[in-house]
N, C-alpha and C positions, 0 to 999 in steps of 0.2 A: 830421542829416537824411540819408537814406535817397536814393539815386536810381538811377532805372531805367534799365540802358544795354540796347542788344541788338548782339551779338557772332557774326561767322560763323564756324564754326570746320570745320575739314575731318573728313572721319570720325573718324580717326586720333585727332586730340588730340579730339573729342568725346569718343569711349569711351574717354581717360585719365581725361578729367575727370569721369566716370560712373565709374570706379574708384576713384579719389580719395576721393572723396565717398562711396561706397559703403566703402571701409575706415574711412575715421576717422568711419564713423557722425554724417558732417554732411552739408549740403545744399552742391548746386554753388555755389551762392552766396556759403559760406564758403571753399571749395577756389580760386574766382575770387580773392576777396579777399586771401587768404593768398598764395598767387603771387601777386598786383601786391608786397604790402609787402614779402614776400622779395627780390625783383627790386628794389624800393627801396634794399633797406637793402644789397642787395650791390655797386648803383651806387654806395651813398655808400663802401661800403670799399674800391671799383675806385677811384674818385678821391683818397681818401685815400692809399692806397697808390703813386699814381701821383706825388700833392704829395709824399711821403716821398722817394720816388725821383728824382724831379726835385731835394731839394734834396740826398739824397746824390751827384747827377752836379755840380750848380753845385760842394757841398763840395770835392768832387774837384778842379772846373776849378779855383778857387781854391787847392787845395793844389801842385798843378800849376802854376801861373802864379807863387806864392811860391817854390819851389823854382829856377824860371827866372831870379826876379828874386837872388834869394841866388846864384847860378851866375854871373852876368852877363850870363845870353843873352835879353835884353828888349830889344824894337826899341822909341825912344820913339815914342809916339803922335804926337809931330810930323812923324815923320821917314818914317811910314807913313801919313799922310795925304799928303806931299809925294807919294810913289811913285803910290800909286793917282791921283791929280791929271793927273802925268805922263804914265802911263800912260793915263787917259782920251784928254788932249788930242791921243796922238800914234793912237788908233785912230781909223777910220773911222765917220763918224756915218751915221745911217741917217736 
C-alpha cells in the first residue's frame, strides 16, 4: 500500500532531486524512495560494522587481560573492591 507524505525541502536539494529524476528517467517519487532504502541499508552496515568492531575491541581487552593474567600482574577482584570501599569511606560525602 502506497502512502502520501509531503516533504519541505530547500531549493538546493529541490533541484538535486529534479536532476535525479531527470537522469535515471524516473519520477521524484522513485529518486525519494531510493535515498530512504540507501540510507537504510547503509544504517544497517554502519551498525554492523560498528558490532564487528566493538567485538574486535572486547577481543583485544580479553587478549590483554590474558596476557596479564599469565604475567602475574592481576589485582584480585576482592582485593579491588576492598580499595575503592576504602577509598569511598575515607572521602568527603556531599
Amino acid at each position: 500500500m502506497a502512502r502520501k507524505i509531503q516533504v519541505m525541502l530547500d531549493d538546493e536539494t529541490y533541484r538535486l532531486l529534479q536532476e535525479l529524476a531527470r537522469r535515471w528517467a524516473r519520477n521524484k517519487n522513485f529518486v525519494v524512495r531510493e535515498a530512504l532504502r540507501r540510507f537504510a541499508d547503509r544504517k544497517r552496515v554502519e551498525g554492523a560494522l560498528t558490532e564487528i568492531l566493538g567485538k574486535r575491541h572486547a577481543l583485544k581487552a580479553m587478549e590483554v587481560g590474558i596476557a596479564a593474567l599469565t604475567a602475574g600482574r592481576l589485582v584480585p577482584h576482592e582485593r579491588v573492591v576492598k580499595g575503592i570501599r576504602r577509598r569511598a569511606s575515607r572521602s568527603p560525602r556531599m
